[in-house]
Each structure stands twice: as structure tokens, then as C-alpha cells.
N, C-alpha and C positions, 0 to 999 in steps of 0.2 A: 295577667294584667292586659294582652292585646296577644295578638297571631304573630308580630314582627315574628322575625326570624332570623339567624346570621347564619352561615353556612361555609366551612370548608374545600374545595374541592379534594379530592384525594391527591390528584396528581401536584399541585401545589405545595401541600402540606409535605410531601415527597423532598422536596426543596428544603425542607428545614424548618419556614415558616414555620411560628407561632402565632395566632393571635383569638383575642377575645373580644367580644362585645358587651354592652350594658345598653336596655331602653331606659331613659330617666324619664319619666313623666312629673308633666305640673311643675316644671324648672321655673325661675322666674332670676332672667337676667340681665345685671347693669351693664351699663358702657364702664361703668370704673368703680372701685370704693376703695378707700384710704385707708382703712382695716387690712385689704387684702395685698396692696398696693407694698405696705410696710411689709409685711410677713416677704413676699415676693421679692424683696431688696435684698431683707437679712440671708434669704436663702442661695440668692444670686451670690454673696460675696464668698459663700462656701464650694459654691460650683467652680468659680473663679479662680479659690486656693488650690480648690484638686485636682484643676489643668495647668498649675505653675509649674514648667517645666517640662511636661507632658505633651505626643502629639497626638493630635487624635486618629491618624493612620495606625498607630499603634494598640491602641484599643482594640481587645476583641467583640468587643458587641457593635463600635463603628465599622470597624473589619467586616463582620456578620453582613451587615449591609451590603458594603463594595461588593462579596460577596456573591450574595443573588441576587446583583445586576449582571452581573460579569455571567451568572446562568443562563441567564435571558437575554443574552447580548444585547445590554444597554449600559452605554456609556456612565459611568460616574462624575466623570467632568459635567454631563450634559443632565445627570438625573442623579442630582443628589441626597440622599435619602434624609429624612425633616428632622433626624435628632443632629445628625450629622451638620446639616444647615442652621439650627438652631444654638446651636454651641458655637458653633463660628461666628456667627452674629454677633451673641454675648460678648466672646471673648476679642472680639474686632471693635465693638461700639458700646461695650460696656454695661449693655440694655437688654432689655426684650421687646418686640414688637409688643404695643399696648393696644388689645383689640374690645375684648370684653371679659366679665369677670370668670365666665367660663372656658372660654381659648387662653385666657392667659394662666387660668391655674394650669390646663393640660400640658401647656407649653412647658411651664418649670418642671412639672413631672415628668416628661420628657426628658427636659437639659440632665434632670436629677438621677432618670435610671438611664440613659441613654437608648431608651426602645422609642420606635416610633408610637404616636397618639394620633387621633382625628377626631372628631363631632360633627356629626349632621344633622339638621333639621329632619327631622322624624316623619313632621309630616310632608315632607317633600315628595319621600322616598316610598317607590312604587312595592308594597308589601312586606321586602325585606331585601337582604341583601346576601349573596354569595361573593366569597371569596376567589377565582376560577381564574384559569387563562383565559384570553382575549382571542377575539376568532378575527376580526377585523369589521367589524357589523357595528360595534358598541357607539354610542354617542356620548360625545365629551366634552361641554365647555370647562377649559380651565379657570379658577379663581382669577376674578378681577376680567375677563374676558370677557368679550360678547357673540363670538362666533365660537362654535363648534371646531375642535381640533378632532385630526383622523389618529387612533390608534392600533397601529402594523399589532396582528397577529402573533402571538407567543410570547405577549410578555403577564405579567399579573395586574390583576385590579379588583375593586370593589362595585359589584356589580348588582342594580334593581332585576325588577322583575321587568322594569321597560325598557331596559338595555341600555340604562343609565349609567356611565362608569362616576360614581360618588368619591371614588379617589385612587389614581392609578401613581401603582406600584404603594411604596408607601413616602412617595416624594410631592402631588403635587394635589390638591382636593378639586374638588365640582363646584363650579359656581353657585348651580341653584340649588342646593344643599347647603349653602354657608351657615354658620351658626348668627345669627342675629339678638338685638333686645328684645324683638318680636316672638323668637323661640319657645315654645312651650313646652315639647317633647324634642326630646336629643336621642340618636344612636351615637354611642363612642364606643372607640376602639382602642386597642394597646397589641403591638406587633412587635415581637422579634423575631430572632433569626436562630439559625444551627448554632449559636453561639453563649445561646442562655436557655435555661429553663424553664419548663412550663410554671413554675410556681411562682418564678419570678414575674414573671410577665402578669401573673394574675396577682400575685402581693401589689406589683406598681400600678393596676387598673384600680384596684381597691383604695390604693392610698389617695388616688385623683379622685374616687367617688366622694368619697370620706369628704376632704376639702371642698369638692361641689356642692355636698350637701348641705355646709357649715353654713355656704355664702349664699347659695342660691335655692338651697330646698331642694325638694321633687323627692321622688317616691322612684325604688331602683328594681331590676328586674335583669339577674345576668342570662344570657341567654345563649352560650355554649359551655359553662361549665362544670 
């Protein structure tokens, strides 16, 4: 389909890290649809029944996370991993962030297996992207940002070929990567941790494809597995 490429480091994967990619091309995506919107509700009241009671420090695949930050000495308080944050939103405001028909299927796939998810404008992103430690050189604007933040050496991210971090650790994504209604090709991702299995993680990228595809189309291409 194209040359993208997603890439491993060794010494990361070392970490436990799991994760996989998909290019979607010829995606075509809303700001909203009431079809997907209803499904999205019904699934949210079951996420909701299965933390009654429940904390999510106690989870091992949220654990997984705390995890390897605590590798990389980074704060958990301060860099909280997105399924992590995502569940707590829910279950704090009842909702999910409503962004577009694409970010917001991932998201419930997310809340749903609790592995981290992300999407990027495809064609943003300089050839492809590796998985790697950070040497402290990388350039970074955070979502919603407009200046470049500095990223201290030895923690993980997702890295171009321009020395673009597209989203560091698996907490916080790249501005100019954001997925938009302008989006035509997408890279997405699906990440866990020493905590769950590779097959898992590739059944939940699948089942997010699956549903992108319903709502928004495009033609798929995995490309680590």
C-alpha cells in the first residue's frame, strides 16, 4: 500500500512494551454521527458496571502502566498513561471526550480493553515512525499547544524520521499529528504493557479497525504483525 513503516526499538520492547500499528488509508471522517454516538453510550454503561466497586490501581493492565513509568522515572501523578486517564474521566463525568468519529471509537476501545490507543495524521508524519528511547534532541509540541516542549532523555516515545515525537510515552500525543475531519490516511496504534499479551493487544487493535471501518471506511494495512 505505501513504504510507512512502524518500528520497535529492542531495548524498549526489553521494557515489556507491546504495541502495534495499522496505516488506514482513504479514511473519511465526521465530527459526530448518531449511529455511532448510540452504540458508544450503550457500551459506556457496561464499562461503567465493570468498575462498580472496583479500583483501577488494582488492575493489572492499569498497573502495567504505573509500571513503566516508574522504569523510566516518570512520575504517575505527573504522566498519566491514556487508558488510565480515560476511565477516570468516564467514571468521574459520566462521558467521554466527544472529538470525532474516529478518536472517539478508539477511545471506547481503549476504556473497553484498557491498553493504550492513538491516531495520527499520516500525512504529517515524516516516513514512518519508531518506537525508541529519547536522547533529548526530539521536538515536541504537546496536543492543544503551540510552543514545543523539551523531552529529558531516557524515557519512550513515538518517533518520525524528523525527530518528531508523535506521542510521548503512551500519555500525551503531538499536536501536529492530530487526527482531524480533514484526515485522509491515519497511523494507529494499540500499546500494552508486561501485563497482557501480544494477542491481546492485536485482537483490541482489530476490533477498533473493524468499527473504523463500519463508520468511516478506508482500506487497512497492519504493519508490525
Amino acid at each position: 500500500m505505501n513504504n510507512f513503516y512502524f518500528k520497535i526499538s529492542n531495548d524498549v520492547v526489553s521494557l515489556g512494551i507491546k504495541a502495534f500499528g495499522v496505516y488506514i488509508k482513504d479514511i473519511k471522517i465526521s465530527q459526530n454521527s448518531d449511529e455511532l454516538s448510540s452504540y458508544i453510550n450503550q457500551e459506556l454503561i457496561k464499562i461503567k458496571d465493570y468498575w462498580n466497586g472496583k479500583n483501577l490501581e488494582d488492575d493489572p493492565i492499569i498497573r502495567g502502566f504505573r509500571d513503566l513509568h516508574e522504569k523510566v522515572g516518570r512520575s504517575n501523578r505527573k504522566y498519566t498513561a491514556s487508558p488510565e486517564a480515560l476511565i477516570s474521566f468516564l467514571l468521574a463525568k459520566d462521558r467521554l471526550p466527544k472529538i470525532n468519529t474516529l478518536v472517539d471509537i478508539y477511545n471506547l476501545v481503549s476504556c473497553q480493553s484498557k491498553l493504550a490507543f492513538g491516531a495520527h495524521d499520516a500525512n504529517r508524519i515524516s516516513n514512518g515512525v519508531t518506537l525508541r528511547f529519547t536522547n533529548g534532541t526530539e521536538k515536541f509540541m504537546p496536543l492543544g499547544k503551540s510552543e514545543t516542549e523539551v523531552i529529558q532523555p531516557g524515557e519512550y516515545g513515538y518517533v518520525d524520521e524528523n525527530n518528531q515525537v508523535i506521542c510521548r510515552l503512551e500519555v500525551l500525543q503531538g499536536d501536529s499529528t492530530k487526527i482531524t475531519t480533514n484526515t485522509t490516511n491515519v497511523f494507529m496504534l494499540a500499546q500494552g504493557n508486561n501485563n497482557v499479551d501480544v494477542d491481546y493487544v492485536k485482537s483490541s487493535l482489530k476490533q477498533a479497525c473493524g468499527l473504523i471501518q463500519m463508520c468511516c471506511g478506508g482500506s487497512l494495512e497492519y504493519l508490525n504483525n
